[in-house]
C-alpha positions as CSV (number, residue, x, y, z in Angstrom):
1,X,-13.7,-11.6,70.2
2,X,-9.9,-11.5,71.2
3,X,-9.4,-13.0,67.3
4,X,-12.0,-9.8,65.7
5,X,-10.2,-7.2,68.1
6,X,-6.5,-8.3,66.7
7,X,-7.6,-8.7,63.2
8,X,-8.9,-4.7,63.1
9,X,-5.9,-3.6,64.5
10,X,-3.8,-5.8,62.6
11,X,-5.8,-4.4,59.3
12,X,-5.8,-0.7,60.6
13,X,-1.8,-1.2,60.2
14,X,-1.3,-3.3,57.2
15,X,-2.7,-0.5,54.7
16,X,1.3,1.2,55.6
17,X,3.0,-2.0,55.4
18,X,1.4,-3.0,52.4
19,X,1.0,0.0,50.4
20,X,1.0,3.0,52.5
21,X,-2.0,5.4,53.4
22,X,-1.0,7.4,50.0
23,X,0.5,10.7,51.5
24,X,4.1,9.4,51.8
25,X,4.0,7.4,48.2
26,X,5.9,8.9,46.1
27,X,3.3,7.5,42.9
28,X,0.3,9.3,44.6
29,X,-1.0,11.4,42.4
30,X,0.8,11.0,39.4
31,X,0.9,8.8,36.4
32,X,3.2,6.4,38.3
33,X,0.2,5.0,40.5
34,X,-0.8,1.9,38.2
35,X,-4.2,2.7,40.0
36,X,-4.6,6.0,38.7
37,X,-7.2,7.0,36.0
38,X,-5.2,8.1,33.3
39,X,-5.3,11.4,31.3
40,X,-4.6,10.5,28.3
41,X,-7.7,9.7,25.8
42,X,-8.2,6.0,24.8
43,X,-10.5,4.3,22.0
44,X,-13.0,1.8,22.6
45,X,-10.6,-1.3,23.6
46,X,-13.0,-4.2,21.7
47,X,-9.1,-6.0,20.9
48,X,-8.9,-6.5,24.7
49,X,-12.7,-8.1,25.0
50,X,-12.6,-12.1,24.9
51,X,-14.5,-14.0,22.7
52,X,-17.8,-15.4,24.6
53,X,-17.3,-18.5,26.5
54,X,-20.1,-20.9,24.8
55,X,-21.8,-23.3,26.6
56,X,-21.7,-26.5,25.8
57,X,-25.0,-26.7,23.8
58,X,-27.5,-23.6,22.9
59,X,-30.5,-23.4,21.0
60,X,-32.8,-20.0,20.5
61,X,-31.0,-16.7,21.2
62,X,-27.0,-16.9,22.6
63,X,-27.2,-16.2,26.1
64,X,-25.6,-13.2,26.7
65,X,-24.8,-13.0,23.0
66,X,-25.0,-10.7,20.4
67,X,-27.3,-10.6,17.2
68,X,-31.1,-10.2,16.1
69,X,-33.5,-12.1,19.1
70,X,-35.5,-14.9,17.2
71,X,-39.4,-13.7,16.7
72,X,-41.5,-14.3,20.3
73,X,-44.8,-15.7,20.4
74,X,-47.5,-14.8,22.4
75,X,-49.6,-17.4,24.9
76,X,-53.3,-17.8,25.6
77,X,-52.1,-15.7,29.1
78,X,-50.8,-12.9,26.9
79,X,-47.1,-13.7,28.3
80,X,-44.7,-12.8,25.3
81,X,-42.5,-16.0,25.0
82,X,-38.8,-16.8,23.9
83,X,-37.7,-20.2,24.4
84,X,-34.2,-21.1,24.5
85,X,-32.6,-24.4,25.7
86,X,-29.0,-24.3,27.6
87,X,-27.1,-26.9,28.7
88,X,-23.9,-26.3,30.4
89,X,-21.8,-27.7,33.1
90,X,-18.8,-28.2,35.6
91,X,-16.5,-30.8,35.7
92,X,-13.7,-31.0,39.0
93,X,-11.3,-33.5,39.5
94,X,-8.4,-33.4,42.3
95,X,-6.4,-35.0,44.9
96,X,-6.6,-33.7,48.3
97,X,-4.1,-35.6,51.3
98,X,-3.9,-34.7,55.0
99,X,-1.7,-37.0,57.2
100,X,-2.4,-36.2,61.1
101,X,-5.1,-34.8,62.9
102,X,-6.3,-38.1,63.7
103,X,-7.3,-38.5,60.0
104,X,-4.9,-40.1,57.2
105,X,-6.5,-40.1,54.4
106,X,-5.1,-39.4,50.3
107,X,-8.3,-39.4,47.9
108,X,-8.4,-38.7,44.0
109,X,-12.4,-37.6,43.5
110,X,-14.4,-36.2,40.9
111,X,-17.6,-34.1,40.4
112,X,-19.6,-33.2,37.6
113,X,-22.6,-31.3,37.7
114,X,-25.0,-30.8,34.5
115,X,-27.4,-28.5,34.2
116,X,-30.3,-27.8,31.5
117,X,-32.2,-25.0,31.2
118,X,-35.5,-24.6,29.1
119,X,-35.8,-20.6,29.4
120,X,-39.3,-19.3,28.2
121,X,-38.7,-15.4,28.8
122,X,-35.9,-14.0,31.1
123,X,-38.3,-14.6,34.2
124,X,-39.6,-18.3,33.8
125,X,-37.1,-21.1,33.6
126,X,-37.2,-24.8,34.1
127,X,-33.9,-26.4,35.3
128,X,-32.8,-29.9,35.5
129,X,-29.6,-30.8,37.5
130,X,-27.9,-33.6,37.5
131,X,-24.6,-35.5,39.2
132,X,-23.4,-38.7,37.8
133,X,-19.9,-38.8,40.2
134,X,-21.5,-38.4,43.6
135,X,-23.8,-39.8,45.7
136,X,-24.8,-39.6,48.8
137,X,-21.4,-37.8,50.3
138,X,-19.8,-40.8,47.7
139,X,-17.2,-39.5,44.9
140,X,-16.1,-41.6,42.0
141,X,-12.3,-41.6,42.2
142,X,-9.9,-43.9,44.2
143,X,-8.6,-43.9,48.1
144,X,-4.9,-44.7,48.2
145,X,-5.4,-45.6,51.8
146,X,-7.1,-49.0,51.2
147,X,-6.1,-48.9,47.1
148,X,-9.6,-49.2,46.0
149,X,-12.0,-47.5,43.7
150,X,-15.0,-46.0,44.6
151,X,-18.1,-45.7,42.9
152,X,-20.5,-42.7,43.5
153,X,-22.0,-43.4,39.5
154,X,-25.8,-42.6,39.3
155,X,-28.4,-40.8,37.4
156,X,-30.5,-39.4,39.9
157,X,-32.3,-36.2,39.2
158,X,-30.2,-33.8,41.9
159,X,-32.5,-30.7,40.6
160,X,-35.7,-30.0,38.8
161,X,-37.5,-27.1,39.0
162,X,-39.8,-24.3,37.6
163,X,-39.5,-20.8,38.6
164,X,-41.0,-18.1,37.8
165,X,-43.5,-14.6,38.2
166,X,-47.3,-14.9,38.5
167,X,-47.8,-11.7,36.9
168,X,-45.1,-12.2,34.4
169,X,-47.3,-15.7,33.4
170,X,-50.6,-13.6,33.6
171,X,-50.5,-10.5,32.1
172,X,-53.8,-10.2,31.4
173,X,-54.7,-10.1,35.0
174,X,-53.5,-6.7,35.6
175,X,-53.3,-5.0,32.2
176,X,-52.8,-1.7,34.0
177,X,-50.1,-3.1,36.5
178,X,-52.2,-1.7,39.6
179,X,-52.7,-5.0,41.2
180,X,-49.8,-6.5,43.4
181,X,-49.5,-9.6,41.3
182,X,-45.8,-10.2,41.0
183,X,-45.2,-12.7,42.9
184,X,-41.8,-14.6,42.4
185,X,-42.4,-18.6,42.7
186,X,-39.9,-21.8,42.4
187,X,-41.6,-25.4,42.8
188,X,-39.5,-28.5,42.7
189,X,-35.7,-29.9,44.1
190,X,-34.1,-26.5,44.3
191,X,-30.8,-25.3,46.2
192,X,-31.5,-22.8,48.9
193,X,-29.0,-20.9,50.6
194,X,-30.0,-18.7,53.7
195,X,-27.9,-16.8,56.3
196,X,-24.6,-17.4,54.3
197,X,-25.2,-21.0,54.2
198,X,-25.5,-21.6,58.3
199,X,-29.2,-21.8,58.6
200,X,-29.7,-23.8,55.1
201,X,-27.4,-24.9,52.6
202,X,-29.1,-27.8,50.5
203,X,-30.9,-28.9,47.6
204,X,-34.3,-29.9,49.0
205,X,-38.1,-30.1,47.3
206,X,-39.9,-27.4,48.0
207,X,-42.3,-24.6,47.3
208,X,-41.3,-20.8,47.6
209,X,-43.8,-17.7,46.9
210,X,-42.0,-14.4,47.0
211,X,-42.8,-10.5,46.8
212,X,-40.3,-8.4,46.5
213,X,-40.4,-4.3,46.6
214,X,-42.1,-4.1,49.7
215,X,-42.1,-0.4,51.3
216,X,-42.7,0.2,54.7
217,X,-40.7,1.1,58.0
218,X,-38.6,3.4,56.4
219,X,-37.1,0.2,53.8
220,X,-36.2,0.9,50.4
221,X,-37.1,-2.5,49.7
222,X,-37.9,-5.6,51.7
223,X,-38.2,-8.9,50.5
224,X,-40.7,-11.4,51.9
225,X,-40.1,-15.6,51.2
226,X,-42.8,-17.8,52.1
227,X,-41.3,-21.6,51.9
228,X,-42.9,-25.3,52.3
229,X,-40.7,-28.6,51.9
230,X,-41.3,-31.4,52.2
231,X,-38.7,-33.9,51.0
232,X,-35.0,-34.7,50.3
233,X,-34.2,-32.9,53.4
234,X,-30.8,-33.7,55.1
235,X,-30.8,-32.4,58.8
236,X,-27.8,-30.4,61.0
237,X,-26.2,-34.1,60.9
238,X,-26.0,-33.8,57.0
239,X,-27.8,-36.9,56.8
240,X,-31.6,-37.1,54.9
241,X,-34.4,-37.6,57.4
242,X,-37.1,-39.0,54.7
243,X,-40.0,-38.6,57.5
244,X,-39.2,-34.2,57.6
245,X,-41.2,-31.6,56.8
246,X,-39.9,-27.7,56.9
247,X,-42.2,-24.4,57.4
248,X,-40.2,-21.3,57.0
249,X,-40.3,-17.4,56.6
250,X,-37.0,-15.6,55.0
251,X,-36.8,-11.9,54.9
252,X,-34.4,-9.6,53.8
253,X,-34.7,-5.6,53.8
254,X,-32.6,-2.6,52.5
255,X,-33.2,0.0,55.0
256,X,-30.7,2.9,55.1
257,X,-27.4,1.5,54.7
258,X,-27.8,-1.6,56.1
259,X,-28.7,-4.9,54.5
260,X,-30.8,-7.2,57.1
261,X,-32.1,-10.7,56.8
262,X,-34.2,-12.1,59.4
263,X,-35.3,-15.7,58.7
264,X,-37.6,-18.1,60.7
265,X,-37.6,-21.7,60.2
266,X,-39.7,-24.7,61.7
267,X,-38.9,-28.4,61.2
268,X,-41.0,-31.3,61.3
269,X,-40.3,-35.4,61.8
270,X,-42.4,-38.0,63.0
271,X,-39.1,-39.8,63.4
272,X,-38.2,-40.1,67.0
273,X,-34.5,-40.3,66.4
274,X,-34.4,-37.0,64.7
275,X,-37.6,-34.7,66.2
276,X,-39.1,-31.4,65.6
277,X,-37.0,-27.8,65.6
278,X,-37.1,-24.4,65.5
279,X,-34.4,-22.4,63.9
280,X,-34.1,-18.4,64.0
281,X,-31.6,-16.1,62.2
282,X,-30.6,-12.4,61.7
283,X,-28.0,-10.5,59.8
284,X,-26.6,-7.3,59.2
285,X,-24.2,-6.3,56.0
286,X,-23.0,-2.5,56.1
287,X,-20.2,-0.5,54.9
288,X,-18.3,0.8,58.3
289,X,-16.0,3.5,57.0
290,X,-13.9,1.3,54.2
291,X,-15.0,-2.0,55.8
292,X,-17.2,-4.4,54.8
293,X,-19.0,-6.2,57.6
294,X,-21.5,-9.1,58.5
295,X,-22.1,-9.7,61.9
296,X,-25.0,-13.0,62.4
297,X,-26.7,-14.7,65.2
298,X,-28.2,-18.1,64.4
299,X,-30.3,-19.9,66.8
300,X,-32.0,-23.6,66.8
301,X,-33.9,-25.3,69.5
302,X,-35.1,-29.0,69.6
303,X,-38.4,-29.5,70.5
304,X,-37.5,-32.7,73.1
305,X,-33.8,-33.8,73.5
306,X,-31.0,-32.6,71.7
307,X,-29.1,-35.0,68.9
308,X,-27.3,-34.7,65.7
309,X,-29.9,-33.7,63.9
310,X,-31.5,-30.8,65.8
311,X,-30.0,-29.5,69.5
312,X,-30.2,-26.3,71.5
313,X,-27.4,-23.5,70.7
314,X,-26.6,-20.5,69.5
315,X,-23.7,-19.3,66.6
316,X,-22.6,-16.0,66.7
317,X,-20.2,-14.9,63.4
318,X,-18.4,-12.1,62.4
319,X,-17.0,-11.5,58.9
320,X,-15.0,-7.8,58.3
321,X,-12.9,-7.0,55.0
322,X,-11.2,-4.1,53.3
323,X,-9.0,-3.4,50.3
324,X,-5.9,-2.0,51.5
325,X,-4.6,1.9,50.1
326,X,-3.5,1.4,46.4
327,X,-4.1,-2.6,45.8
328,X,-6.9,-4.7,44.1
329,X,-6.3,-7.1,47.5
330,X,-8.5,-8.1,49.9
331,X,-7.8,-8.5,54.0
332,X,-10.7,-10.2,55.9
333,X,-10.9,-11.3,59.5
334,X,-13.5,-14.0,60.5
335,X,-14.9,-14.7,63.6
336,X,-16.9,-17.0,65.6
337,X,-18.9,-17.8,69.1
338,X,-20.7,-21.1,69.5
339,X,-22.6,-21.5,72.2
340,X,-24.3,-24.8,73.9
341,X,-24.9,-27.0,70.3
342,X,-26.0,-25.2,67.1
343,X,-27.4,-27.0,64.4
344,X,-28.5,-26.1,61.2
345,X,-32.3,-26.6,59.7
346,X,-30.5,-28.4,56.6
347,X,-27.2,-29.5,55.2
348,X,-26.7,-31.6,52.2
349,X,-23.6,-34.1,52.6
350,X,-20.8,-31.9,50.7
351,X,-21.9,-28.6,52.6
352,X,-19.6,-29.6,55.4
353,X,-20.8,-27.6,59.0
354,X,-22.0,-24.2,59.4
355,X,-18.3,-22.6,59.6
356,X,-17.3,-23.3,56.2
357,X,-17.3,-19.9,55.2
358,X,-15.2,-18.2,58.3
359,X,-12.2,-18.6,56.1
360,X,-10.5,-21.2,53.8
361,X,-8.5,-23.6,56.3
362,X,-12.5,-24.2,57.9
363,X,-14.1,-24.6,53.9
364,X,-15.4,-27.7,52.8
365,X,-14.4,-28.2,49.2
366,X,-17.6,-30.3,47.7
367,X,-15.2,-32.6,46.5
368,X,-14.2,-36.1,48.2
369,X,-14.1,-36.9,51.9
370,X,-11.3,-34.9,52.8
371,X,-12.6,-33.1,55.4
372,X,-11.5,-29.4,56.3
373,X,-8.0,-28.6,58.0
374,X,-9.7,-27.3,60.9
375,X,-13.6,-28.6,61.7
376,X,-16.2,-26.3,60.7
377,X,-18.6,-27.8,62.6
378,X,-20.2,-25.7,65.5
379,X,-20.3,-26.4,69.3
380,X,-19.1,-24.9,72.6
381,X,-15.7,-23.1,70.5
382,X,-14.7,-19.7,69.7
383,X,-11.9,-18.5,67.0
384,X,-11.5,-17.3,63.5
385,X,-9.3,-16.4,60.5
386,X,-7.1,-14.0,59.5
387,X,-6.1,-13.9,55.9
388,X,-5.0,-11.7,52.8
389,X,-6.2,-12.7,49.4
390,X,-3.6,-11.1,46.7
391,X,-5.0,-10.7,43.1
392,X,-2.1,-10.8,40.0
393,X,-1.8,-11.2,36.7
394,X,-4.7,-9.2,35.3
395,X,-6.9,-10.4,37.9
396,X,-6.2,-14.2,36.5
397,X,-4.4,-15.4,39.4
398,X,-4.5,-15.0,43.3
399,X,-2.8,-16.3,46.2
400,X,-4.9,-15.9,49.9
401,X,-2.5,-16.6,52.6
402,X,-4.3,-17.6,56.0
403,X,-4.3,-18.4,59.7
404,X,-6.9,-19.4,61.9
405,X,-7.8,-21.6,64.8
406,X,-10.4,-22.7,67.3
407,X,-10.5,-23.4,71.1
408,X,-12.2,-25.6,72.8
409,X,-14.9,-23.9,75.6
410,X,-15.9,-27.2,76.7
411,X,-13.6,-30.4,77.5
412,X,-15.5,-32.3,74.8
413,X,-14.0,-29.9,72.1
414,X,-10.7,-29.9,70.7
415,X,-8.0,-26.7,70.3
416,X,-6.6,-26.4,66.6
417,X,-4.6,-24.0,65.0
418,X,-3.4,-24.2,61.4
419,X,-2.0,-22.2,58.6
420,X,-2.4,-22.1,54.7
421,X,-2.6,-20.7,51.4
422,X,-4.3,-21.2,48.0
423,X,-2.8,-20.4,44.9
424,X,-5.9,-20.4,41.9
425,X,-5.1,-19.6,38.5
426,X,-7.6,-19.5,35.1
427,X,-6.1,-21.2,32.2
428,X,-7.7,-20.0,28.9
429,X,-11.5,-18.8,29.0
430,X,-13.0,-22.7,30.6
431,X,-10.3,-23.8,33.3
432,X,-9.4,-22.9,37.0
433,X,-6.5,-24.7,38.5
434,X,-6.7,-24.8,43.1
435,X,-4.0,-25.8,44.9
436,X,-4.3,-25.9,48.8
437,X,-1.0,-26.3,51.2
438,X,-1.3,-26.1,55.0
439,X,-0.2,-27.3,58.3
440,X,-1.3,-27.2,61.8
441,X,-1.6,-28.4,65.1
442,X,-4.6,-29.7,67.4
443,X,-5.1,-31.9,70.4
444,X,-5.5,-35.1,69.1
445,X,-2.0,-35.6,67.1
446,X,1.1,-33.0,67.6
447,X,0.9,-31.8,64.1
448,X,-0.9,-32.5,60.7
449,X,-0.2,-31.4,57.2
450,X,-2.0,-31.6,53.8
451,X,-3.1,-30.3,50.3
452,X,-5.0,-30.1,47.4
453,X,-4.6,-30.0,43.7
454,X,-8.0,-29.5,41.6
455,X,-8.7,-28.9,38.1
456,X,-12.0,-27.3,37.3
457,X,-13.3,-26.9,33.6
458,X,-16.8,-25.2,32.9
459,X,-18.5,-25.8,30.1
């Protein structure tokens, strides 16, 4: 609370410091302000448009190209038919170090992830996923620590699935589009996000049935998600539990001006080490005056004793932002309450804990075993992050400079504090180059320090 409280102040000053509230600068209202609309009449600026990015194979129409569609054809179901195969990809490779912290460890890894797409129409889609460089939390690279290579090489299927709308399928069902039949559906190894990644963030087989424009209580639109899995499911530990089952309801309403999710979750494991849990979440996202804000509460409870995998507690988070006067920039402040153990329903093994998005120095990077500057996992801590992301060159580059910490409300938990920055640039239309600095301090060592230099190229 003490991190949320300085962060708004700190924010409510910065807009002077940074740019000033616009009544004292001396470009506001004029031509000056590189902000400012201009006057002056332009032409259509097509010179300044890029040339699409192509994937790296296509067949049927572009995707978002331009040109005459190919001729549809119509099914026995009297759904009108386009299909188009896509295959496209990313490939990251980088270097990450941190020396202290109880943790020395230098790591080259590398990721790629390959995705093809057999689209039918723009609302039914078959996707196959898969990553030959990882396995398992494994990365193909080499560990300058014990100067050996390792080996995460494999060809298992990572994603497959079909999604797509009922009434969409089967037109003929409702020819006069009376009948509530469009009903969104994915079946199959599928990546599911919910609550900002804390309640779920994995790939997992499952079955989802959706309706969407709900009306009632006032909503504009509510969106109901019925969900069954029943496989490939890696608990709050981040570890699969093959013998786990998972039962859930995920909602999420416009009503007013606020955005809310409320999701329930149930898990299921005939495997004593492990056991049964229940898992209950509910956010808010809303504009307060020229801040963004998400406030969340997430809550699991193990059916017997608590473990890795599923344990009593509750995490409370806070995320607020705001462009300060006369910048593209972006100041956030992140905050965070744990309370007895929370554990998420299910985390695959690069997802890192359920604080990996209160700022940068807690994110997991998906890439090798270099673990976050600060732990993102949950327990009895509170803290936060307050950072400034600054945008340049055309939008093409930023820098986000950041400080954060967490203390320890229990004597099992550790107090760190750190500070960093990340510099990203693109290069041409198909390459992002990351490099991470920071430093810190926590209980365990006086001090640690570390980086990370990654190329990404899409494809």
């Amino acid at each position: 609370m003490l991190i949320l409280v300085s962060g708004v102040a700190l924010g409510l000053l910065l807009p002077g410091v940074l740019g000033g509230t616009g009544a004292d600068d001396e470009h506001s209202g004029s031509g000056g302000d590189p902000l400012r609309l201009t006057d002056e009449y332009l032409p259509l600026q097509v010179d300044d448009v890029p040339d699409r990015p192509k994937p790296l194979l296509e067949l049927g129409n572009p995707f978002m190209g331009t040109g005459d569609l190919q001729d549809p054809f119509t099914t026995w179901t009297g759904a009108v038919w386009s299909p188009s195969l896509l295959v496209w990809g990313n490939l990251r490779t980088g270097v990450s170090a941190i020396d202290g912290g109880g943790t020395n460890t230098e790591q080259w890894a590398n990721r790629l992830d390959l995705f093809t797409e057999a689209r039918m129409s723009p609302t039914e889609r078959f996707v196959l996923g898969l990553r030959p460089f990882d396995k398992d939390g494994t990365f193909t690279g080499y560990d300058f620590d014990t100067e050996q290579s390792t080996d995460g090489y494999n060809l298992d299927v990572q994603t497959l699935y079909f999604e797509g709308d009922f009434g969409e399928i089967f037109p003929k069902l409702d020819v006069t589009e009376k009948r509530a039949l469009d009903l969104g559906f994915g079946i199959g190894r599928q990546p599911l996000d919910f609550q900002d990644g804390i309640m779920i963030a994995d790939v997992i087989d499952a079955v989802t049935i959706t309706r969407n424009s709900l009306r009632f209580w006032g909503a504009s639109n509510i969106r109901a998600t019925a969900m069954f899995a029943w496989n490939d499911i890696e608990r709050g530990s981040n570890v699969e539990d093959e013998s786990a089952s998972m039962f859930g309801l995920l909602t999420a309403t416009d009503i007013g001006d606020y955005y809310v999710e409320v999701d329930l979750l149930s898990t299921i494991s005939s495997d004593d080490a492990t056991g049964d849990g229940l898992y209950a979440g509910i956010g808010s996202t809303q504009r307060i005056g020229a801040m963004n804000s998400t406030f969340r509460v997430n809550v699991s409870q193990a059916s017997d004793d608590g473990n890795g995998a599923v344990d009593d507690g509750a995490l409370l988070t806070s995320v607020l932002s705001w462009v300060p006067h006369h910048t593209e920039d972006n100041f956030y402040v992140g905050s965070f309450l744990g309370i007895d153990n929370f554990t998420s329903a299910a985390r695959s093994p690069v997802a890192g804990g359920p604080l990996a998005n209160i700022g940068v120095l807690f994110a997991a990077t998906g890439l090798g075993n270099v673990g976050a500057p600060i732990s993102n996992a949950a327990g009895r801590t509170a803290g936060g992050a307050v950072g400034y992301q600054q945008f340049f060159n055309h939008g093409r580059s930023q820098m986000i400079y950041e400080v954060a910490g967490r203390v320890g409300l229990s004597d099992d938990e550790l107090d760190t504090a750190a500070i960093g920055g990340r510099y990203r640039r693109a290069i041409g239309h198909h390459t992002v180059l990351t490099l991470d600095a920071f430093g810190g301090y926590d209980e365990i060592d006086d001090g640690f320090v570390g980086g990370r230099l990654e190329l990404l190229i899409k494809f």
